[in-house]
C-alpha positions as CSV (number, residue, x, y, z in Angstrom):
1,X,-83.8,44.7,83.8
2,X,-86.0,47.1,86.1
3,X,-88.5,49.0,83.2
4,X,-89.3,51.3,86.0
5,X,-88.9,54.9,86.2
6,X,-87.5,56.9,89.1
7,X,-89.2,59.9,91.0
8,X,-87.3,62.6,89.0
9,X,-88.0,60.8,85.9
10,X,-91.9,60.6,86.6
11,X,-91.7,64.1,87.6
12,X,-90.2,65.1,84.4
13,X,-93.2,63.3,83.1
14,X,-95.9,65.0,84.7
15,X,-94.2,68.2,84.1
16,X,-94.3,67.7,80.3
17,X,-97.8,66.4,81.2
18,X,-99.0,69.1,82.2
19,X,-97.5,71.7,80.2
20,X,-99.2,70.1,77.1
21,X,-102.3,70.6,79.1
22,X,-101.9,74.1,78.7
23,X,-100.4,74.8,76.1
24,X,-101.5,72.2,73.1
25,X,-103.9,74.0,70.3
26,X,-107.4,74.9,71.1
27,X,-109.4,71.7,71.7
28,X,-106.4,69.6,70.6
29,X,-106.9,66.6,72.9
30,X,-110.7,67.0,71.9
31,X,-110.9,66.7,67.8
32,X,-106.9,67.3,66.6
33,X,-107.2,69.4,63.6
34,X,-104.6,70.9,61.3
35,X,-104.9,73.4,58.6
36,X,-106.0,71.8,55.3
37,X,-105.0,75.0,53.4
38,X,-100.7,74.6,52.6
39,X,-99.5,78.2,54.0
40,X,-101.9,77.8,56.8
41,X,-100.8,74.3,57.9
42,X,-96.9,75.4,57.7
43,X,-98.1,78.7,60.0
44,X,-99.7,76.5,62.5
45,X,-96.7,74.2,62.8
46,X,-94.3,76.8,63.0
47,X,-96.3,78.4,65.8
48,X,-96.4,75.3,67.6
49,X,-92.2,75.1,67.5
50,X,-92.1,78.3,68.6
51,X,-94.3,78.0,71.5
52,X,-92.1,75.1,72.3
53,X,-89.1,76.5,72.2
54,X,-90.2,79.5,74.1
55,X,-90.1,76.9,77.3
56,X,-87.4,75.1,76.3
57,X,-89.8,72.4,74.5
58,X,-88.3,72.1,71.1
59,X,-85.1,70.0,71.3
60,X,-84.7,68.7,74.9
61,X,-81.8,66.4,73.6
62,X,-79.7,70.1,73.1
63,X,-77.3,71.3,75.9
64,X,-78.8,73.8,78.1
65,X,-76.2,75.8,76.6
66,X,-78.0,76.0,73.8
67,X,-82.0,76.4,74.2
68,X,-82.4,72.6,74.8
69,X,-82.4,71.0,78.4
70,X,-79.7,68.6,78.7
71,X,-82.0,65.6,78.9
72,X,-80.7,62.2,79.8
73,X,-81.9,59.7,76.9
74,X,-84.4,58.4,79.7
75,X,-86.0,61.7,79.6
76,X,-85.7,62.2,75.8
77,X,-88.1,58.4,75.8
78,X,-90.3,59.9,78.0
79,X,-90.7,63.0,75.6
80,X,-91.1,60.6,73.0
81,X,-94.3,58.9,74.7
82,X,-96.0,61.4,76.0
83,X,-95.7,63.4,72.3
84,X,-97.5,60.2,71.1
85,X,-100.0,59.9,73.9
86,X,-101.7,63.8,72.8
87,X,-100.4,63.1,69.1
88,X,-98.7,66.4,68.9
89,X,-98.6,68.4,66.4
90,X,-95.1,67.8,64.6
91,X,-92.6,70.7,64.2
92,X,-91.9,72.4,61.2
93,X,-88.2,72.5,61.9
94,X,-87.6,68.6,62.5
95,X,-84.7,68.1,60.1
96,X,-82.9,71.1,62.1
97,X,-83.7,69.9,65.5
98,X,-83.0,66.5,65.4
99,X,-80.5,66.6,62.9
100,X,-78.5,69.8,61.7
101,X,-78.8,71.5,64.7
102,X,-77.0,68.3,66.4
103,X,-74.6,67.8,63.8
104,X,-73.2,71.5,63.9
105,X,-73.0,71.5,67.8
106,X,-70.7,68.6,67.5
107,X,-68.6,69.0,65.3
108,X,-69.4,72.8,63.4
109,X,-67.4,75.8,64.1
110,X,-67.7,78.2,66.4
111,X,-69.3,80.9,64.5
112,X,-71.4,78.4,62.6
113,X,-72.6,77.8,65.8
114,X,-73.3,81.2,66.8
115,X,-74.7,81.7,63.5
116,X,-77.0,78.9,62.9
117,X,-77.9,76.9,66.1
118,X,-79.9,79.4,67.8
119,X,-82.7,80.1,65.0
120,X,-83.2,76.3,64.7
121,X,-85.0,75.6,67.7
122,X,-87.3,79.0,67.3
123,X,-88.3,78.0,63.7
124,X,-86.8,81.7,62.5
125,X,-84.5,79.6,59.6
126,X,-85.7,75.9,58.4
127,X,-83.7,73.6,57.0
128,X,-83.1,71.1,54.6
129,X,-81.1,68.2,53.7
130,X,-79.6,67.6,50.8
131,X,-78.2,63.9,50.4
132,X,-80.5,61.7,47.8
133,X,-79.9,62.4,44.0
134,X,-82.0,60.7,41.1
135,X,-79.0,58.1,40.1
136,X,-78.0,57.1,43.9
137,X,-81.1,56.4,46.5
138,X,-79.9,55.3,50.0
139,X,-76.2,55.0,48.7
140,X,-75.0,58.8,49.4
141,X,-71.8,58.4,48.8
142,X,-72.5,57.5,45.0
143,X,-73.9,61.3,44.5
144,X,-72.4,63.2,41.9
145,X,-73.6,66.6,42.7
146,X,-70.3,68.8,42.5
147,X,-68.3,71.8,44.0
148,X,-66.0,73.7,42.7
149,X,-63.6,75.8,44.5
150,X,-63.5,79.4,42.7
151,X,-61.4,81.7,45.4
152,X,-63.2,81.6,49.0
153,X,-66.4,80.4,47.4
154,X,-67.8,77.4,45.8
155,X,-69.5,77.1,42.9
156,X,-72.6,73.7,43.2
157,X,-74.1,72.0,40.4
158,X,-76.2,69.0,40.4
159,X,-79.5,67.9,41.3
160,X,-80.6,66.3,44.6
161,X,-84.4,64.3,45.2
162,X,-87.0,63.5,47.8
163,X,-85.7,67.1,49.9
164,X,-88.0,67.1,52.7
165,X,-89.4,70.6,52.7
166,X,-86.8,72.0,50.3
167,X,-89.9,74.7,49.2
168,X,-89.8,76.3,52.2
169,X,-86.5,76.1,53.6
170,X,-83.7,79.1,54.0
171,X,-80.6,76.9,54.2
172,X,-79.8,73.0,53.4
173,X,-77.1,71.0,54.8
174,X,-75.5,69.8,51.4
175,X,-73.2,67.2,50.7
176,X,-71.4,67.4,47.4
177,X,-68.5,65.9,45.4
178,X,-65.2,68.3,45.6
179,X,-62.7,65.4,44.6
180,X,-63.6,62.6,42.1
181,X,-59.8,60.7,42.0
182,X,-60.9,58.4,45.3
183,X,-63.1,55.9,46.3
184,X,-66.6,57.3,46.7
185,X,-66.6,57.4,50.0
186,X,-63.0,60.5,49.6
187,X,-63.6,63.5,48.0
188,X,-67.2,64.7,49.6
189,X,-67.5,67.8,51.6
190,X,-70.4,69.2,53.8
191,X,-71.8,72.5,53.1
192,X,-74.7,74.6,54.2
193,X,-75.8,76.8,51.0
194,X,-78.2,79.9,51.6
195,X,-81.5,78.6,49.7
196,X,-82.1,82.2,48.7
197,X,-80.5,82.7,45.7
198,X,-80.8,83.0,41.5
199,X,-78.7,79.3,41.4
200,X,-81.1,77.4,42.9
201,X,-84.8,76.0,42.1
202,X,-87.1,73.4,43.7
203,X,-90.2,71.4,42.2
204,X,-92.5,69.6,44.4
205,X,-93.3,66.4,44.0
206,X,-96.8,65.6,44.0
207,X,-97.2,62.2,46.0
208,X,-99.9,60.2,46.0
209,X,-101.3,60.9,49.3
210,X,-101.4,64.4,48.4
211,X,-99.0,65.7,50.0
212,X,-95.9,67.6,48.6
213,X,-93.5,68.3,51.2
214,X,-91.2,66.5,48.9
215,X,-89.0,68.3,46.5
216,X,-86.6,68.0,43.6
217,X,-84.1,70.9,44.3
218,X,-81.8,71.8,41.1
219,X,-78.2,73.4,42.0
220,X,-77.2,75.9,38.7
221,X,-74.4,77.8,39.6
222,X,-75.6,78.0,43.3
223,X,-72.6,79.0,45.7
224,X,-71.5,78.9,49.4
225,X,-68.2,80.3,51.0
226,X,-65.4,78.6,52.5
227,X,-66.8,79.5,56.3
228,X,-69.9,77.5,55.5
229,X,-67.9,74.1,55.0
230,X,-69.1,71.9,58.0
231,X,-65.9,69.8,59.2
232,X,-63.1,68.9,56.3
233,X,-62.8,69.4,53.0
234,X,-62.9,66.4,51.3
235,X,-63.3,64.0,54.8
236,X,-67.6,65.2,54.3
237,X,-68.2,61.2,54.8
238,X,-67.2,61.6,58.7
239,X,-69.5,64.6,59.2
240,X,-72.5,62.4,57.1
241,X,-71.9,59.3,60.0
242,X,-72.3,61.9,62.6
243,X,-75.2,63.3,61.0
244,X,-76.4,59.6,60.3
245,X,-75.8,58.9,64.0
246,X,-78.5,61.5,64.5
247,X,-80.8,60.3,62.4
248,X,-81.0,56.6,63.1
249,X,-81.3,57.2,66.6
250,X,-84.8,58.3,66.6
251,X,-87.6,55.9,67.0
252,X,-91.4,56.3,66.1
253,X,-92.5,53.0,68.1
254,X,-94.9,55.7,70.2
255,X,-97.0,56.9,68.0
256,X,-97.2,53.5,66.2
257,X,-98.5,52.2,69.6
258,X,-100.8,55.2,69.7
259,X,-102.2,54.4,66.3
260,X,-103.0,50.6,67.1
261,X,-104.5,51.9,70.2
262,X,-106.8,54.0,68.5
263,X,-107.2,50.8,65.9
264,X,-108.0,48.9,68.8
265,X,-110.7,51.2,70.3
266,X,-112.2,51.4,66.6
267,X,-112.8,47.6,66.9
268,X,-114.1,47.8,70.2
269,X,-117.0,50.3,69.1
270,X,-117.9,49.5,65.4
271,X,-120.2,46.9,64.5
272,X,-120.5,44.9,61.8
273,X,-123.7,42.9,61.7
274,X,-124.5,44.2,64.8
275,X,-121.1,42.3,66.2
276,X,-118.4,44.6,67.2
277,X,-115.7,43.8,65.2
278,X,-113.2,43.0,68.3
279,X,-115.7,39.9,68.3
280,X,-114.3,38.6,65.4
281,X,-111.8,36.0,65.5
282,X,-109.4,36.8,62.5
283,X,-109.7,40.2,64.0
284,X,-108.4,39.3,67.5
285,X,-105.8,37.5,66.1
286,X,-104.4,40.6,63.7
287,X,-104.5,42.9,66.6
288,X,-102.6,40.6,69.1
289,X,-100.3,40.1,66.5
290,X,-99.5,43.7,65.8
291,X,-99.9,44.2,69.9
292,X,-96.9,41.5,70.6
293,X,-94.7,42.5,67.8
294,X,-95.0,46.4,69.3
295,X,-94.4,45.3,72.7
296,X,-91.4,43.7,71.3
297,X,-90.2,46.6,69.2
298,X,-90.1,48.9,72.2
299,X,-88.4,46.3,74.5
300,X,-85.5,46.1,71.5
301,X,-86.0,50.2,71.8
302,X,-85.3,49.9,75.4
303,X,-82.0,47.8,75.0
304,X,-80.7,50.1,72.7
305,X,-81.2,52.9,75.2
306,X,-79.3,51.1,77.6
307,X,-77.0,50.1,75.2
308,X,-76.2,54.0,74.1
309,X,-76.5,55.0,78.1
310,X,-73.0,52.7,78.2
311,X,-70.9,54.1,75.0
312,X,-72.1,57.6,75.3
313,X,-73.3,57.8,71.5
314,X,-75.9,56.3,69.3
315,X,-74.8,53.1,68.0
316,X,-75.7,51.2,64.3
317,X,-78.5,48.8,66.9
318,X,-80.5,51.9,66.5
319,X,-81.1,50.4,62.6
320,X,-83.3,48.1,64.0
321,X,-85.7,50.2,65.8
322,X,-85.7,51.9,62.0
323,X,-86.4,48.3,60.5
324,X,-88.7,47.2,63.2
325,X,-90.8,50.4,63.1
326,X,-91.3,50.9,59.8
327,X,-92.5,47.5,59.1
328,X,-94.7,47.7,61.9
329,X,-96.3,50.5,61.0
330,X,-96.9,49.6,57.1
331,X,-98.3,46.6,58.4
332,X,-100.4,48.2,61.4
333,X,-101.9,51.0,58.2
334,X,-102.6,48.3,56.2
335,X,-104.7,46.3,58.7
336,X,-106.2,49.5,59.4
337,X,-107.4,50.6,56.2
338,X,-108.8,46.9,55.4
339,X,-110.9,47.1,58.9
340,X,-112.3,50.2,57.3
341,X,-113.3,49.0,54.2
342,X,-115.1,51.1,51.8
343,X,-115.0,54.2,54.2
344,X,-111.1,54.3,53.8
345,X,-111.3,55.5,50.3
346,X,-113.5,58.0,51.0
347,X,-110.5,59.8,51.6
348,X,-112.3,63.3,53.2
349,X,-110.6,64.0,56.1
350,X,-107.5,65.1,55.5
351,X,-107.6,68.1,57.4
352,X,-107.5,65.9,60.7
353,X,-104.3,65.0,62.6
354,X,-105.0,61.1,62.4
355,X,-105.5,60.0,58.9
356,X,-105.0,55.9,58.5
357,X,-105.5,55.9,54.3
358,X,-102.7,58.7,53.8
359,X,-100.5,57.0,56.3
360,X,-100.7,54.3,55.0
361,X,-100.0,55.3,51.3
362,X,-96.8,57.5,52.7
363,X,-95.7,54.3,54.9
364,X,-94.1,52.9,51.7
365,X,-92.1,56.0,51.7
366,X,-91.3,55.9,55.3
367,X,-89.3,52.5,54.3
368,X,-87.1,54.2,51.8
369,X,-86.1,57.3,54.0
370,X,-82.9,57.7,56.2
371,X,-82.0,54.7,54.3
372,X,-84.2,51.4,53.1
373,X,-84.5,48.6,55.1
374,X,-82.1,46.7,52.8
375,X,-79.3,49.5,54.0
376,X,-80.5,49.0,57.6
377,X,-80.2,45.4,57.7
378,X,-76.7,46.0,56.3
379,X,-75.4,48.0,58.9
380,X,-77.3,45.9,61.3
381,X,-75.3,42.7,59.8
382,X,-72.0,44.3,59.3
383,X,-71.7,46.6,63.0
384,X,-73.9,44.5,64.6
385,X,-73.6,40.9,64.1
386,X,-69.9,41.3,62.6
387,X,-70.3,39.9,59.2
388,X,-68.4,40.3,56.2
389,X,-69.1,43.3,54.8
390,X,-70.4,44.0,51.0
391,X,-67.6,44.2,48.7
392,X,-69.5,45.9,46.6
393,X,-69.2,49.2,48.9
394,X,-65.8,49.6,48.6
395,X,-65.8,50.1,44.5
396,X,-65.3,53.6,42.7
397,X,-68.1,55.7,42.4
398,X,-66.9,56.0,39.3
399,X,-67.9,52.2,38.1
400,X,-64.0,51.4,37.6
């Protein structure tokens, strides 16, 4: 296998190269800062989308068509690495570009197209999704959250949890029960409900890291019309595997190697003793640990590149760049935050864009979202490796 990359590719490289250059915040590659005030940190990352998408920055992965820039998956790992090597600043739109926005190109309407798609990539409307409820974690299909037809609109109730940026969002991509007479995989529909109205209320949830870009949303009476159903009613378990598609095919093996780098330059500078610490043994050993298994994890990254190159679409193999990477990078924190002892609890810098103790503490989440590594290593048995799959998964979501 040739790990190269060709002329055009490199240039495409040095092109995004250099645009960052220009165009990253104010002493960015210097001392990375963000906001430590709430509304400020949400302006700054919304300005940074938008000054993305202003070049066509913001979802290269879209058709041309439609703000992105066609890129080949070659190009969108390229993306990927350099974002990592400057530690970008993340949008505030993620969840629309690289996974509503997606999921209603392929398979939305027309005019939810027309709608919709182009105020994702500028940041103008945010989104949400609205898939984990209280009673069913990683198993979506168990929600209970229902719709109710009621002329040509529909009438939500239920609660969903852990809603990404739910407090600031302007629509969310909701799946909800309209039929309960199936299996619980029948009877779900897609919607995407206007967050501005009387029928709907969100509460953050504090976490322990601080942060509370996590939300419990309450439905009440909320409604949506019949033009806002995304694909089928009832048949909302096919647009959820498209969406799903989306979602598992992203990888964060970058910016985990970027972390351990800046781990490893840490133990090549401080001293303990008067010893740098890359001096000591059971520290050499933990870092070339961590430095195989990443190598390996992007080399499994690679093969599913190629892999999705060949079929056209992302493919269940992307659940073990999910598995892989979020191990790695609990493991990586962890190491991280022992290295640093005492000065890790300090806990004073979290207005900086590197931040090894809250990582570390929102790692654990990392493992539970888009699905735990349980569900992963169940798709990867079951459309991977071909075994039998859980019988379990085929019961009524109503317990019968």
């Amino acid at each position: 296998m040739d790990f190269s990359y060709t002329e055009a590719q490199e240039s495409f490289r040095h092109e995004l190269r250099d645009w960052l250059e220009e165009n990253l915040p104010d002493g960015w590659l210097e001392n990375p800062e963000i906001p430590s005030d709430r509304e400020e940190r949400n302006a700054f990352f919304k300005e940074w989308q938008q000054t993305l998408a202003a070049d066509n920055w913001a979802g290269i992965h879209w058709p041309e068509a439609y703000g992105g820039r066609g890129a080949s998956l070659i190009e969108q790992t390229i993306y990927r690495e350099e974002m990592a090597r400057v530690n970008a600043p993340p949008q505030i739109n993620l969840i629309g570009v690289n996974l509503i926005g997606p999921t209603l190109i392929e398979v939305g309407t027309e005019e939810q197209k027309e709608r919709f798609v182009p105020n994702i990539l500028s940041a103008e409307e945010i989104w949400c999704q609205g898939y984990s409820e209280p009673e069913s974690g990683s198993d979506v299909a168990s929600l209970t959250t229902k719709a109710e037809k009621d002329g040509d609109e529909w009438v939500i109730n239920g609660q969903k949890i852990w809603t990404s940026y739910a407090h600031i969002a302007d629509w969310c991509f909701l799946v909800a029960r309209t039929d309960s007479s199936g299996t619980k995989h029948e009877g779900l529909t897609a919607f995407l409900v206007d967050m501005d109205q009387d029928g709907i209320s969100t509460e953050p949830i504090h976490q322990a890291n601080d942060d509370r870009t996590f939300n419990q949303v309450y439905f009440d009476d909320a409604v949506t019309t019949d033009d806002l159903v995304v694909g089928e009613v009832d048949e909302g378990w096919d647009v959820v595997m498209t969406l799903s598609a989306f979602e598992h095919g992203m990888t964060s093996i970058y910016s985990i190697e970027q972390e351990y780098l800046d781990l490893l330059e840490y133990c090549q500078e401080e001293t303990r003793g008067g010893t740098p610490l890359i001096e000591d043994d059971n520290v050499r050993r933990q870092l070339a640990d961590l430095d195989a298994r990443i190598q390996a994890a992007k080399m499994t990254h690679y093969r599913n590149v190629s892999t999705q190159m060949e079929t056209g679409t992302p493919g269940p193999e992307a659940s073990m760049d999910l598995v892989v990477s979020d191990e790695l990078r609990k493991d990586l924190l962890n190491f991280a935050v022992d290295i640093k002892g005492p000065a890790a609890a300090l806990w004073d810098n979290e207005h900086e864009a590197v931040d090894e103790t809250s990582g570390y503490i929102r790692s654990y989440g990392s493992w539970i979202a888009a699905g735990t590594g349980d569900i992963q290593r169940n798709i990867i048995g079951e459309q991977v490796l071909g075994l039998p799959k859980d019988i379990k998964s085929k019961t009524s979501h109503r317990g019968e």
